[in-house]
N, CA, C and O atoms as CSV, one atom per row, in Angstrom:
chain,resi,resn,atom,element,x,y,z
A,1,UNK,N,N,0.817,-1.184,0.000
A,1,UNK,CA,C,0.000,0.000,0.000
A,1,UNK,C,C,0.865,1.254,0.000
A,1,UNK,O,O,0.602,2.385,-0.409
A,2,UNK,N,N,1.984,0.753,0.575
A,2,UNK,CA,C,2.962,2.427,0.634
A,2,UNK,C,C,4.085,1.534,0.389
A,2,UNK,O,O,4.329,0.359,0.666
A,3,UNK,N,N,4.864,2.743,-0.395
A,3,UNK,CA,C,6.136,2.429,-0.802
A,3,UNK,C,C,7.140,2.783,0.776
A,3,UNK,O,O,6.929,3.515,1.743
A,4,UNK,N,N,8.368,1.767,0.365
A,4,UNK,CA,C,9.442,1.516,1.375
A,4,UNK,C,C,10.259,3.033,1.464
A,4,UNK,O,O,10.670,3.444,2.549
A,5,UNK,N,N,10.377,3.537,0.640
A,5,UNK,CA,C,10.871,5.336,1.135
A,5,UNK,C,C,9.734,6.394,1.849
A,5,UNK,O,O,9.947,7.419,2.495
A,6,UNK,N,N,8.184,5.613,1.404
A,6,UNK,CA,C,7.284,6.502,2.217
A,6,UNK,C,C,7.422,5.850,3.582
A,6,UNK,O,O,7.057,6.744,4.346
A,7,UNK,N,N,7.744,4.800,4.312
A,7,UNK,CA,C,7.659,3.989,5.475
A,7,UNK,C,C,9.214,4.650,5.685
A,7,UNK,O,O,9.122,5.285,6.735
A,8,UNK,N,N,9.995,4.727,5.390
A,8,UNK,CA,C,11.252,5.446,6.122
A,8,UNK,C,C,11.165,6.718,6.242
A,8,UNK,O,O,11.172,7.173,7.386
A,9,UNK,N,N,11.063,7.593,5.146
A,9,UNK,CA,C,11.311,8.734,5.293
A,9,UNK,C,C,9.667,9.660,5.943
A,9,UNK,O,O,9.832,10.828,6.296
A,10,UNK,N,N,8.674,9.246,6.014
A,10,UNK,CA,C,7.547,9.806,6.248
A,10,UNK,C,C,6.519,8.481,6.982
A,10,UNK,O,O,5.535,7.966,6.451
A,11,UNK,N,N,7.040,8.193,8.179
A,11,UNK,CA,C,6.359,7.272,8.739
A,11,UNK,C,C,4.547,7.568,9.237
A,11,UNK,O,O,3.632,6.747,9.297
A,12,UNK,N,N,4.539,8.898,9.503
A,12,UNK,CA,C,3.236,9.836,10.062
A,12,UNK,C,C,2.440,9.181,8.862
A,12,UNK,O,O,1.708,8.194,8.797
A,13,UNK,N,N,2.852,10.083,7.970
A,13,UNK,CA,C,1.889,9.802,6.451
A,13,UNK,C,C,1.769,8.618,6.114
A,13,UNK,O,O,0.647,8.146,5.933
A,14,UNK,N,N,2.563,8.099,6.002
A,14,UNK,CA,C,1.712,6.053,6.242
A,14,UNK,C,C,1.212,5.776,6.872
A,14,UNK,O,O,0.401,4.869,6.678
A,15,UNK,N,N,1.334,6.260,7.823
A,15,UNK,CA,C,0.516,5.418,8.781
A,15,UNK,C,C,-1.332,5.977,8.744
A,15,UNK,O,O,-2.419,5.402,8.795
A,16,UNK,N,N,-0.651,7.996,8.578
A,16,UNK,CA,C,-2.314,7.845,7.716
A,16,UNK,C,C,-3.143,7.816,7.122
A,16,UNK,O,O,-4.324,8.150,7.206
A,17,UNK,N,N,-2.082,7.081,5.966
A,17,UNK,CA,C,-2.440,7.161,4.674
A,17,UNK,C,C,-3.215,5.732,4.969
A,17,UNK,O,O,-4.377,5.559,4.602
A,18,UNK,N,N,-2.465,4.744,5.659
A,18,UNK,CA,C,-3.141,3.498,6.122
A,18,UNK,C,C,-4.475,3.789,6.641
A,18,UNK,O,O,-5.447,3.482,5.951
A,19,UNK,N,N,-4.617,4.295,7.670
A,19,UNK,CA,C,-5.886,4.625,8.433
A,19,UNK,C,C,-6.769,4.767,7.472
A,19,UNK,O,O,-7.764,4.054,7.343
A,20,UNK,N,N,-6.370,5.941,6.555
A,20,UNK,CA,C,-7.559,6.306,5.446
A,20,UNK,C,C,-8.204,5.487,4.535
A,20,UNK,O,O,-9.393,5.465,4.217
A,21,UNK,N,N,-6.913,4.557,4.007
A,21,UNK,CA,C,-7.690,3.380,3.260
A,21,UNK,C,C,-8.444,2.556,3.855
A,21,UNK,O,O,-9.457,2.070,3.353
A,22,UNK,N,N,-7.803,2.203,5.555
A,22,UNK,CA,C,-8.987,1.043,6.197
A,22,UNK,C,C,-10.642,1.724,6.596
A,22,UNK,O,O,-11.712,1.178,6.869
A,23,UNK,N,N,-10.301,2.880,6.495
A,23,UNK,CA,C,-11.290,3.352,6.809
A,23,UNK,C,C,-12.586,3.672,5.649
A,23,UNK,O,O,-13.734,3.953,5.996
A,24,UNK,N,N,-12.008,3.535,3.874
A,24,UNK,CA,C,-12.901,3.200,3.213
A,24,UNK,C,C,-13.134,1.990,2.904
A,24,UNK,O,O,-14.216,1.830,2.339
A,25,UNK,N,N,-12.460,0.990,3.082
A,25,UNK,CA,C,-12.940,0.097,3.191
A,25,UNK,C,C,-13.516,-0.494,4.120
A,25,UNK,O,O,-14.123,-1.523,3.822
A,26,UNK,N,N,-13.511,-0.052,5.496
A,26,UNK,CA,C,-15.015,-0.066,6.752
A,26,UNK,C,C,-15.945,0.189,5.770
A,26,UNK,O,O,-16.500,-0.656,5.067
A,27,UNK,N,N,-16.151,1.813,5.735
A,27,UNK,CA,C,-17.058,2.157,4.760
A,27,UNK,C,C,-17.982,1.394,4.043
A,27,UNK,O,O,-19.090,1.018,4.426
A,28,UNK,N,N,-17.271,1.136,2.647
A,28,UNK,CA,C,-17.464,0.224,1.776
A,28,UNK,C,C,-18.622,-1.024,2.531
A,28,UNK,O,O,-19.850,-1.074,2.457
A,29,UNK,N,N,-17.501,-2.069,3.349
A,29,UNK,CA,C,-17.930,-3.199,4.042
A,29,UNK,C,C,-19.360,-2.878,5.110
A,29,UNK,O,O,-20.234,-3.738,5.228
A,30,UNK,N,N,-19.438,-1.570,5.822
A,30,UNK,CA,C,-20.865,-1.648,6.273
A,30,UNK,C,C,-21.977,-1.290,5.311
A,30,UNK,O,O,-23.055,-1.879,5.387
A,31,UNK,N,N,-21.749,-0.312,4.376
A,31,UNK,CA,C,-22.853,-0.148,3.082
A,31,UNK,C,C,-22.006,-0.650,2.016
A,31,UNK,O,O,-20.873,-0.229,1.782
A,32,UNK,N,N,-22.694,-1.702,1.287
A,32,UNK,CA,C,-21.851,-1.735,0.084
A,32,UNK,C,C,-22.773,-1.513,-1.061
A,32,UNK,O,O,-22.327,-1.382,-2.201
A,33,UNK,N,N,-24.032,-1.467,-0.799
A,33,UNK,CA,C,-24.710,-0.997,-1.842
A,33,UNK,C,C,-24.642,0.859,-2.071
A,33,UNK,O,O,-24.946,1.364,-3.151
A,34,UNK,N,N,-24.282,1.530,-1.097
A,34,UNK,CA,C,-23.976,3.056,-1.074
A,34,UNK,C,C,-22.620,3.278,-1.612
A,34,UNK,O,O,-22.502,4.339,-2.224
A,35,UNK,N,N,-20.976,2.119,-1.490
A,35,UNK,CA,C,-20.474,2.333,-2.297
A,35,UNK,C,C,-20.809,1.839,-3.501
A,35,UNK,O,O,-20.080,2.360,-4.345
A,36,UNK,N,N,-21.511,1.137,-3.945
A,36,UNK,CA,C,-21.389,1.226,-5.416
A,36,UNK,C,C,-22.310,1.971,-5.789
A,36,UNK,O,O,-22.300,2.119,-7.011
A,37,UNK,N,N,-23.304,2.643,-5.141
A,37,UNK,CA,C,-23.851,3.939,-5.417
A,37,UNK,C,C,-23.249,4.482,-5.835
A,37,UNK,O,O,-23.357,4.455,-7.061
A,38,UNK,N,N,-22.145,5.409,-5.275
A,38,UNK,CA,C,-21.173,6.030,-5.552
A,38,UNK,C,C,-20.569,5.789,-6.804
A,38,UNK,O,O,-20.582,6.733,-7.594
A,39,UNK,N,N,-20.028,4.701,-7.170
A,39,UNK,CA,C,-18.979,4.208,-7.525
A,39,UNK,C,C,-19.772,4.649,-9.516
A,39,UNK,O,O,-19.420,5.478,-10.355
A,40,UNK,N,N,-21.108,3.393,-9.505
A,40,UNK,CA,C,-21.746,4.681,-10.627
A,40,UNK,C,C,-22.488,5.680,-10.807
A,40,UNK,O,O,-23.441,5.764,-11.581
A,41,UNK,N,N,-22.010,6.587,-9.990
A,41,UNK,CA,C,-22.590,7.916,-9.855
A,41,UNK,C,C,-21.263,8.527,-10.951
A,41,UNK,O,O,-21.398,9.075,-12.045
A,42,UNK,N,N,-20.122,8.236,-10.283
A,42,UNK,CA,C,-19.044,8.541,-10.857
A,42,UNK,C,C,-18.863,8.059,-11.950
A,42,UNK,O,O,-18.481,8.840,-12.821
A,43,UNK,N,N,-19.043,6.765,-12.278
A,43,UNK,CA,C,-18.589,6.069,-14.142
A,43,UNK,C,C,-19.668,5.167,-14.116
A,43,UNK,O,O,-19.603,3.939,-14.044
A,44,UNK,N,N,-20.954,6.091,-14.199
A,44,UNK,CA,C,-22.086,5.403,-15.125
A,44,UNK,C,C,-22.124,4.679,-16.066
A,44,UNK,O,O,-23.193,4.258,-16.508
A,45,UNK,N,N,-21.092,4.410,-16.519
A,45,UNK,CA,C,-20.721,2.715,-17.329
A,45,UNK,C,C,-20.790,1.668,-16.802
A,45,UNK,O,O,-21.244,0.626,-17.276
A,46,UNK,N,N,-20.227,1.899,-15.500
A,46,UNK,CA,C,-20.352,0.196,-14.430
A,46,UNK,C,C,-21.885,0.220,-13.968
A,46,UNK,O,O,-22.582,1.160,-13.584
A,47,UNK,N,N,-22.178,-1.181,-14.145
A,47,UNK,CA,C,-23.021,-1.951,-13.815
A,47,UNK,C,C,-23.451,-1.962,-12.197
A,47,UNK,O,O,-22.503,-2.221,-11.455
A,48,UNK,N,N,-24.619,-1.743,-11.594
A,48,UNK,CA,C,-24.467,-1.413,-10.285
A,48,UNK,C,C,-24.380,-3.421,-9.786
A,48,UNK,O,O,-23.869,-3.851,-8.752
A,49,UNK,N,N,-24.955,-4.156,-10.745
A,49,UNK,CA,C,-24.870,-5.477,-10.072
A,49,UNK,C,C,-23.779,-6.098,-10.313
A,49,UNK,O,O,-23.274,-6.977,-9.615
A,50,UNK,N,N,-23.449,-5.733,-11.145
A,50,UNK,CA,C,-21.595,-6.819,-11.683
A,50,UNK,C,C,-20.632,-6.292,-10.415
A,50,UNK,O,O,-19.993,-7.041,-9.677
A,51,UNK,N,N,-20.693,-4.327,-10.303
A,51,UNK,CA,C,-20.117,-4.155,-9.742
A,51,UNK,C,C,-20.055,-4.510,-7.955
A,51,UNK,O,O,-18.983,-4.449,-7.351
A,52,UNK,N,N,-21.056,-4.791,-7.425
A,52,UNK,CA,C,-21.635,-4.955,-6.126
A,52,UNK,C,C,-21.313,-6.793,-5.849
A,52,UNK,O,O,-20.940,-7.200,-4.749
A,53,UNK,N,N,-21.550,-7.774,-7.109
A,53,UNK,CA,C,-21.037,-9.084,-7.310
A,53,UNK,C,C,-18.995,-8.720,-7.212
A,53,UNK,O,O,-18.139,-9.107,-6.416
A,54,UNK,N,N,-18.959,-8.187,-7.946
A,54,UNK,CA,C,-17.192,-8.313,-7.539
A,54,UNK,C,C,-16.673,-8.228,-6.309
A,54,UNK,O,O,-15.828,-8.952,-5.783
A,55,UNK,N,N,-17.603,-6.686,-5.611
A,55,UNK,CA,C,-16.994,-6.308,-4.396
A,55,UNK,C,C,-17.301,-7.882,-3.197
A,55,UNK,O,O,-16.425,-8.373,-2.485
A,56,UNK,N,N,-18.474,-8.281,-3.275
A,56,UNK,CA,C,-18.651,-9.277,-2.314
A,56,UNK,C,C,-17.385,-10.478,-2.702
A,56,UNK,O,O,-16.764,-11.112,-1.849
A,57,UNK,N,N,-17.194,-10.596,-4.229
A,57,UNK,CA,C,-16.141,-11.551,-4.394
A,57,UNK,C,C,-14.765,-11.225,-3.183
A,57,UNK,O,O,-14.403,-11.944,-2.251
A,58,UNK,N,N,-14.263,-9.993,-3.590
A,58,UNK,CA,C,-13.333,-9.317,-3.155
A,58,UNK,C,C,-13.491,-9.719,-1.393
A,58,UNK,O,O,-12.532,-10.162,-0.761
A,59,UNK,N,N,-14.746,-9.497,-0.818
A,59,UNK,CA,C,-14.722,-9.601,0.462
A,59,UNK,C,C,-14.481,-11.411,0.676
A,59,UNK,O,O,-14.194,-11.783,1.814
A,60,UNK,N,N,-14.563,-12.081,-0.026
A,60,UNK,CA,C,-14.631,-13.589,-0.426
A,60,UNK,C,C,-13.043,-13.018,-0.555
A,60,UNK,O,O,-12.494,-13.125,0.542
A,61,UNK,N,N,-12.480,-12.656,-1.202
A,61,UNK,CA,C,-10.989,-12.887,-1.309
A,61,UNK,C,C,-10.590,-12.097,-0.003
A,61,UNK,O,O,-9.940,-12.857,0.715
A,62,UNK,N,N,-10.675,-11.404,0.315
A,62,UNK,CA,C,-9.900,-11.149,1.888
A,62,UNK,C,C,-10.159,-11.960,3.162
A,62,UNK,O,O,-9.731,-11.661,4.277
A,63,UNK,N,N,-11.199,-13.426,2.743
A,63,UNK,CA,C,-11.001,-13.938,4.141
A,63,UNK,C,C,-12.440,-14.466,4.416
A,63,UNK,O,O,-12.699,-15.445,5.115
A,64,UNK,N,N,-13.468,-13.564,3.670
A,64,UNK,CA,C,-14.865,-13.955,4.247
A,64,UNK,C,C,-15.129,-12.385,5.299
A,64,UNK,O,O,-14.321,-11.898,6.091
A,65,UNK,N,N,-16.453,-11.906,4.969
A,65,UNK,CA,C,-16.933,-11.236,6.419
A,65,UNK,C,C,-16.536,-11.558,8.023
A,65,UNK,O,O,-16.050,-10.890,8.935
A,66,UNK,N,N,-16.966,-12.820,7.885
A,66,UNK,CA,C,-16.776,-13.379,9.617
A,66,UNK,C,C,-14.560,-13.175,9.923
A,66,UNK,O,O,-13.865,-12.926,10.908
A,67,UNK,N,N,-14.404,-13.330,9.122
A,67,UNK,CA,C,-12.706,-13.427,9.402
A,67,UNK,C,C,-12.491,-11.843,9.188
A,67,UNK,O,O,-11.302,-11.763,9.499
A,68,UNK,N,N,-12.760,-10.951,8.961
A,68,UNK,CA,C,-12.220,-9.550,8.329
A,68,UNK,C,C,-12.878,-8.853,9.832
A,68,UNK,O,O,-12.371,-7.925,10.461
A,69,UNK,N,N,-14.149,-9.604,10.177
A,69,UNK,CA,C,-15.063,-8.546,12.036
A,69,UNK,C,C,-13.813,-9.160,12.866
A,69,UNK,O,O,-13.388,-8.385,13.722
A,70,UNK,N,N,-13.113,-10.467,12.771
A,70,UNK,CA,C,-12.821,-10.836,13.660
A,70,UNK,C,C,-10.957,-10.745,13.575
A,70,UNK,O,O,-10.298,-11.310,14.448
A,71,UNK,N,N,-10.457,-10.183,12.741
A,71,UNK,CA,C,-9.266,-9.590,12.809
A,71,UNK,C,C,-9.111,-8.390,12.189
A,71,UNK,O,O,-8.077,-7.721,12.200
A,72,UNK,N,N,-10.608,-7.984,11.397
A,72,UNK,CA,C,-10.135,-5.982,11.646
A,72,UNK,C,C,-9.283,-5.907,9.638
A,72,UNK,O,O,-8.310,-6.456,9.121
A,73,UNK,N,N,-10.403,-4.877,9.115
A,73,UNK,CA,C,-9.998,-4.953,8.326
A,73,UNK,C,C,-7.889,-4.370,8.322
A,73,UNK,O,O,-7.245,-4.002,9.304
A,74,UNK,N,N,-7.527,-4.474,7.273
A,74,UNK,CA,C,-6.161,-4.820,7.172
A,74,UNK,C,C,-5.391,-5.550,7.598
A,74,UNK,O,O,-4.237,-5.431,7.188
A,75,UNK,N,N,-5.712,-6.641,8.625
A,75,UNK,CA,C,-4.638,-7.450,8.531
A,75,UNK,C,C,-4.849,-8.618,7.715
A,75,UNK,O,O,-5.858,-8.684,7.012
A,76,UNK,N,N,-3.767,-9.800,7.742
A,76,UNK,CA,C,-3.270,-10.331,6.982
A,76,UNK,C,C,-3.558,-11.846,7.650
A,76,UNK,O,O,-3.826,-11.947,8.847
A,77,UNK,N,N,-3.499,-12.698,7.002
A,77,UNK,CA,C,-3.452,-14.204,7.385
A,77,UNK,C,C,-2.022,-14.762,7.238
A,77,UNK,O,O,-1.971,-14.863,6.012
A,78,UNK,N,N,-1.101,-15.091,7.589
A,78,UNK,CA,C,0.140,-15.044,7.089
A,78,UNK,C,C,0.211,-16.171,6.264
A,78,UNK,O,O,0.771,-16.154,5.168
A,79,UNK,N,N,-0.347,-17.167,6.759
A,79,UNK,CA,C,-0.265,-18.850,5.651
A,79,UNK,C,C,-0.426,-18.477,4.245
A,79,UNK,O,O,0.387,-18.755,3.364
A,80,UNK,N,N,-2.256,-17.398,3.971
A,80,UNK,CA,C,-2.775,-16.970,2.788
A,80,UNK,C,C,-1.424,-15.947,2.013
A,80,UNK,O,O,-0.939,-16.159,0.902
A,81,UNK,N,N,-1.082,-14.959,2.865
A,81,UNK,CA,C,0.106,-14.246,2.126
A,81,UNK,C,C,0.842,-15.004,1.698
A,81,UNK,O,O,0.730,-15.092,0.475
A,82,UNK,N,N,1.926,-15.921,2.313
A,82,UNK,CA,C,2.633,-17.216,2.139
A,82,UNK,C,C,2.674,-17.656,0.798
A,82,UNK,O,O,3.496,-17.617,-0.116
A,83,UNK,N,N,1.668,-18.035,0.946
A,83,UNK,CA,C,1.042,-18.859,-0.665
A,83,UNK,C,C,1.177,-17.762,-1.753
A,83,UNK,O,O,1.800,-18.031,-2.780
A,84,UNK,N,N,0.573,-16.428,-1.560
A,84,UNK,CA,C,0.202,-15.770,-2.956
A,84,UNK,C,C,1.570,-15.195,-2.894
A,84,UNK,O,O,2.002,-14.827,-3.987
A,85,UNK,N,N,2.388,-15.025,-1.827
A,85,UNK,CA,C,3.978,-14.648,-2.558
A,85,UNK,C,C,4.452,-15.822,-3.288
A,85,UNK,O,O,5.055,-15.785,-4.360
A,86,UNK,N,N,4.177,-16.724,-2.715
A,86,UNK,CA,C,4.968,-17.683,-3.480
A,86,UNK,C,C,4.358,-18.078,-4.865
A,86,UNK,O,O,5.049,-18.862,-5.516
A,87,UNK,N,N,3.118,-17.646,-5.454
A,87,UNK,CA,C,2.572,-17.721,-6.383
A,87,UNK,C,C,2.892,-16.715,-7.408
A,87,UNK,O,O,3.302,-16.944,-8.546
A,88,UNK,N,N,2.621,-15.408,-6.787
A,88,UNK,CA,C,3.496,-14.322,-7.364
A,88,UNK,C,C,5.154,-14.422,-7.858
A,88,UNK,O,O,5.488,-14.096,-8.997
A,89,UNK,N,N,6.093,-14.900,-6.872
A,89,UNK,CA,C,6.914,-15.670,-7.334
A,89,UNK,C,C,7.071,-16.012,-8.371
A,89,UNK,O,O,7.695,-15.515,-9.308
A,90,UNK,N,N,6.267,-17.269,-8.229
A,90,UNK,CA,C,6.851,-17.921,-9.494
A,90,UNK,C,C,5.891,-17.304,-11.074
A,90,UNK,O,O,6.299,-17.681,-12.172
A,91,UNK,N,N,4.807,-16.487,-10.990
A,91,UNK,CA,C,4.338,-16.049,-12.124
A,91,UNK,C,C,5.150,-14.808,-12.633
A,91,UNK,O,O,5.238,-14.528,-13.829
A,92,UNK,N,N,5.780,-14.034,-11.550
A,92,UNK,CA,C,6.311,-13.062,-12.199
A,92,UNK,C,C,7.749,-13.945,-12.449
A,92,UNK,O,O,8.201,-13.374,-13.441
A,93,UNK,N,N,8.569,-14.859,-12.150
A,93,UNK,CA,C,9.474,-15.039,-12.223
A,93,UNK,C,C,10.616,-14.195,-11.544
A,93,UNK,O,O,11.578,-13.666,-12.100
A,94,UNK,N,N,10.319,-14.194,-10.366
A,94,UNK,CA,C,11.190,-13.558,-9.546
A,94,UNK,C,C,12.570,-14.234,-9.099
A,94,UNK,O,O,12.778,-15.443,-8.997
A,95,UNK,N,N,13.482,-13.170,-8.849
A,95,UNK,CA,C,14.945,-13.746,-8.317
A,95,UNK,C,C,14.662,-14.742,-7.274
A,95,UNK,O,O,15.210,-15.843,-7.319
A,96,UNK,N,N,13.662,-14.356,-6.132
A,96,UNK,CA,C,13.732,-15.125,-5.136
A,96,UNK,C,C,12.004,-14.770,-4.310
A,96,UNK,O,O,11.185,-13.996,-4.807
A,97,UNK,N,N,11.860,-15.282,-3.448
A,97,UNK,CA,C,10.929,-15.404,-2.387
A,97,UNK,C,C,10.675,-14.559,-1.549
A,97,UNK,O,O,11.418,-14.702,-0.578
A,98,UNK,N,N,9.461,-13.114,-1.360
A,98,UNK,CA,C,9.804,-12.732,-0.554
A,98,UNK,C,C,9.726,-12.673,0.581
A,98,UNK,O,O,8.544,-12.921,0.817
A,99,UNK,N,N,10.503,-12.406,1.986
A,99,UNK,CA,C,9.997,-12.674,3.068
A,99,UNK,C,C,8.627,-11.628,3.478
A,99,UNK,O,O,8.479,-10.492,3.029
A,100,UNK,N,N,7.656,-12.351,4.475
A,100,UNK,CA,C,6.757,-11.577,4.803
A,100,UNK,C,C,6.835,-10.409,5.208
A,100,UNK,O,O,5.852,-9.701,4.987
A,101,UNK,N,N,7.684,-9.971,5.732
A,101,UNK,CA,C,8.148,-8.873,7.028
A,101,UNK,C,C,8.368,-7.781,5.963
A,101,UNK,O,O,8.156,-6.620,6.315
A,102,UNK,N,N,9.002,-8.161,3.969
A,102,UNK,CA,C,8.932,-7.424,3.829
A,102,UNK,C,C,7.631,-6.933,2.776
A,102,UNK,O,O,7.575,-5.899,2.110
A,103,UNK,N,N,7.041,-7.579,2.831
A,103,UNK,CA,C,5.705,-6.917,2.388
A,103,UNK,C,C,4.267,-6.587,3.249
A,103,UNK,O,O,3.320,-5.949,2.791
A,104,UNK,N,N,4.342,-7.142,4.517
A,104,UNK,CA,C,3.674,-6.451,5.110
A,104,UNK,C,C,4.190,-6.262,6.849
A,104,UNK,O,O,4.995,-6.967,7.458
A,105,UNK,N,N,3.439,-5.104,7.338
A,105,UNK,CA,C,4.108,-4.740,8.821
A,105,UNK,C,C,2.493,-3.780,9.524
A,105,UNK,O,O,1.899,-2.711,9.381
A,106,UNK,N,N,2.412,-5.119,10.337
A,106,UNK,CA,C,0.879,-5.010,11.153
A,106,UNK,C,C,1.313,-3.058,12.417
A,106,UNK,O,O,0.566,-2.468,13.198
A,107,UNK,N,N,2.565,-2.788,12.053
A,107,UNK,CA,C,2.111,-1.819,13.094
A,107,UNK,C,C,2.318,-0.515,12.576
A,107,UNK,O,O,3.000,0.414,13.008
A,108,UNK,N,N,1.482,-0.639,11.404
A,108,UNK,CA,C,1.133,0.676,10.503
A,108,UNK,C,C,-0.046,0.537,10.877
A,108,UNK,O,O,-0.674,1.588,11.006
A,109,UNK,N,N,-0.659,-0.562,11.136
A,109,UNK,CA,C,-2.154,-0.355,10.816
A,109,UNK,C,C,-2.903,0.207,12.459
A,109,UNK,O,O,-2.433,-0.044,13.569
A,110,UNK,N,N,-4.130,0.987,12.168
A,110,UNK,CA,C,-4.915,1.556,13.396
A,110,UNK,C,C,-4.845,-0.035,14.108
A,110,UNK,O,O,-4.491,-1.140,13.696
A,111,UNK,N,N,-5.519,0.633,15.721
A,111,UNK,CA,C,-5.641,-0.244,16.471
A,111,UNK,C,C,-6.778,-1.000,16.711
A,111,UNK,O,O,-7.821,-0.362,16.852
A,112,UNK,N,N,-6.829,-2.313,16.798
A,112,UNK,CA,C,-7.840,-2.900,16.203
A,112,UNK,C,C,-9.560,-2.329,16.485
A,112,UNK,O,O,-10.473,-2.909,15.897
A,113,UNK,N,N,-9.739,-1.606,17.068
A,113,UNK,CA,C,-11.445,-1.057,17.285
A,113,UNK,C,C,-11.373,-0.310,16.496
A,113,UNK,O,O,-12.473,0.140,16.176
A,114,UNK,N,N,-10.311,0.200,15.820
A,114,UNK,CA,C,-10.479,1.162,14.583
A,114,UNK,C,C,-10.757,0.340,13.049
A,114,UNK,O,O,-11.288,0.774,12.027
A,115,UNK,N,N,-10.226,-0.880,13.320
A,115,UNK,CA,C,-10.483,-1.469,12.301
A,115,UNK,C,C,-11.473,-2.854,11.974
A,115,UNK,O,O,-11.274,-3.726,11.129
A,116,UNK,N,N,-12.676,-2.722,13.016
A,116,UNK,CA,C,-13.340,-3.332,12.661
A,116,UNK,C,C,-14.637,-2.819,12.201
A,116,UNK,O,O,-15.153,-1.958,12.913
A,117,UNK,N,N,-15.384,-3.266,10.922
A,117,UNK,CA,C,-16.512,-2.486,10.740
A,117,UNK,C,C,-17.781,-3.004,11.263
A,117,UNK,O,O,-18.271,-4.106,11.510
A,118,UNK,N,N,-18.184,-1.521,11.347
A,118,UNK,CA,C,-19.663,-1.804,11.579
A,118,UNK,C,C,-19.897,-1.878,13.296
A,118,UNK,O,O,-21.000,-2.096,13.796
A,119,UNK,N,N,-18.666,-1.659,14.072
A,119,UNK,CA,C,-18.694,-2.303,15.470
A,119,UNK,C,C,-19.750,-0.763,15.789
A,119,UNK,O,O,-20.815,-0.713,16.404
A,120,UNK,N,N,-19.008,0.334,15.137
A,120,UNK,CA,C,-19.783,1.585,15.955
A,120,UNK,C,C,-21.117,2.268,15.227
A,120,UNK,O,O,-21.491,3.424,15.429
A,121,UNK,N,N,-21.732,1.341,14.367
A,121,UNK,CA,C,-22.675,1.930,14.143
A,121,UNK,C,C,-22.746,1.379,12.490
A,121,UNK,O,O,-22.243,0.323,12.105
A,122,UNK,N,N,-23.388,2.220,11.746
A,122,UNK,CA,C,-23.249,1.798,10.343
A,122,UNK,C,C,-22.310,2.335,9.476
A,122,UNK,O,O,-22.395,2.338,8.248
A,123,UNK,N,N,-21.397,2.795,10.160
A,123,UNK,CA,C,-20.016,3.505,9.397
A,123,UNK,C,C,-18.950,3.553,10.489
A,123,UNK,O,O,-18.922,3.504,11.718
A,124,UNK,N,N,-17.888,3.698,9.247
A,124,UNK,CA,C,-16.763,3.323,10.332
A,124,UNK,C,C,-16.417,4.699,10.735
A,124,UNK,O,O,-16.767,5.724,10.151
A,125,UNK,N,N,-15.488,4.583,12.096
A,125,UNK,CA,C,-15.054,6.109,12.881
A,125,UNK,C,C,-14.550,7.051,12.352
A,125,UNK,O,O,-13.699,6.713,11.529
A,126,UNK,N,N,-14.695,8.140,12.455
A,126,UNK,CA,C,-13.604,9.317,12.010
A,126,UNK,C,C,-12.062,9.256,11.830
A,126,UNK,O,O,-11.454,9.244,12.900
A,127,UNK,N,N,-11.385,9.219,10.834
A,127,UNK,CA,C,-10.106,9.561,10.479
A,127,UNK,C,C,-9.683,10.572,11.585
A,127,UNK,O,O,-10.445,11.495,11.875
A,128,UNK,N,N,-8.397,10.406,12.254
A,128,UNK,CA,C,-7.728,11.685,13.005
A,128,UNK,C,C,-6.449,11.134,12.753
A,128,UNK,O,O,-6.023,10.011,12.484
A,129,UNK,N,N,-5.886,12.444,12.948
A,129,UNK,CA,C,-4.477,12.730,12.699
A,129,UNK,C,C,-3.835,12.729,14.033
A,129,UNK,O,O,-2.627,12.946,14.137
C-alpha cells in the first residue's frame, strides 16, 4: 500500500495514509450498496450489479466477512500471504521469495477497534491525525 521510502522517510503519512484506506474500506464493508452507489454515480458505465457481485467476491478474497469482524480490516493471514507470494513468485518469475516482514508490517495499521466495521454503528469512525 505504501512504498518503502514513504515507510522510512515519512512514517506519520503512512501510517495515515493506512488509516484512510482502512477506513474506506469499513465504509465500503458496512454499506456496500452506497459504495457502489457512488462508484456509478461517478462512471455510469459500471453496472451497479456486476459491480456490487465483484466487491462481495473481493470480500470472499480477503477472508470472508466473519474473518475480516474478527481480525479488523487490514490485517493479513500469514499462511494466505505465504502462498500468494509464493505464487506471485513464481508467475512473475522472480529472483527469489519474498519474506513476509517485507511486504507487510501489522504496526502501521490503526488499532484494532479502529479497524473493525460496523462495530460503531453503520459507518466506520472518524479519520484523526
Amino acid at each position: 500500500m505504501v512504498s518503502p521510502t514513504l515507510l522510512r522517510e515519512q512514517p506519520e503519512t503512512a501510517r495515515g495514509l493506512v488509516r484512510a484506506v482502512n477506513r474506506g474500506v469499513m465504509d465500503t464493508l458496512c454499506e456496500p450498496q452506497a459504495a457502489i452507489d457512488l462508484l456509478v454515480a461517478h462512471e455510469p458505465e459500471q453496472n451497479a450489479s456486476v459491480e456490487l457481485g465483484r466487491l462481495m467476491d473481493t470480500v470472499d478474497d480477503m477472508g470472508g466477512a466473519e474473518w475480516i469482524v474478527k481480525q479488523g480490516v487490514g490485517d493479513i493471514d500469514p499462511e494466505r500471504m505465504r502462498a500468494g507470494l509464493t505464487l506471485t513468485t513464481a508467475q512473475r518469475k522472480l529472483s527469489r521469495l519474498p519474506q513476509l516482514n517485507e511486504v507487510f508490517n501489522a504496526a502501521f495499521l490503526p488499532d484494532i477497534g479502529e479497524r473493525i466495521p460496523c462495530a460503531q454503528g453503520t459507518t466506520a469512525p472518524p479519520v484523526e491525525n
